[in-house]
C-alpha positions, 0 to 999 in steps of 0.5 A: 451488482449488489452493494456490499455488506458493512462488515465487509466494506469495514474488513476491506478498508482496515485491510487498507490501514494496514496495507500502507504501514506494511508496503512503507516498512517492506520497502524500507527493508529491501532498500536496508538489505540492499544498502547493506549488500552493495555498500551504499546508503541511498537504496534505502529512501528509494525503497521507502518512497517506492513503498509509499507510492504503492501503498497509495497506489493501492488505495486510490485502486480500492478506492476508485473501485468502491466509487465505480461500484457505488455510483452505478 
């Protein structure tokens, strides 16, 4: 496979330095609009920390992905 262009490597992990904020701030939301939904007031960390874990998930992907390619 041929190794990726440094403008794309740079494009791919800025797209990851958004995609953490927005997967927290996402969560967050759908956990308010719940709380506010149905009345109550913990939805709203469940949601957040469902959020962070998946912006995480998604980095270690990436990153476990740009490993494999490399060290072959």
């Amino acid at each position: 496979m041929p190794k990726k262009s440094f403008s794309v490597m740079v494009g791919e992990y800025t797209s990851l330095a958004f995609l953490l904020p927005t997967a927290t701030f996402v969560g967050y939301v759908i956990g308010y609009l719940l709380d506010k939904a149905f009345g109550t007031h913990f939805l709203y960390i469940v949601f957040l920390l469902l959020g962070i874990a998946s912006g995480f998930v998604q980095l270690v992907r990436q990153l476990q992905r740009d490993t494999r390619n490399n060290g072959s």
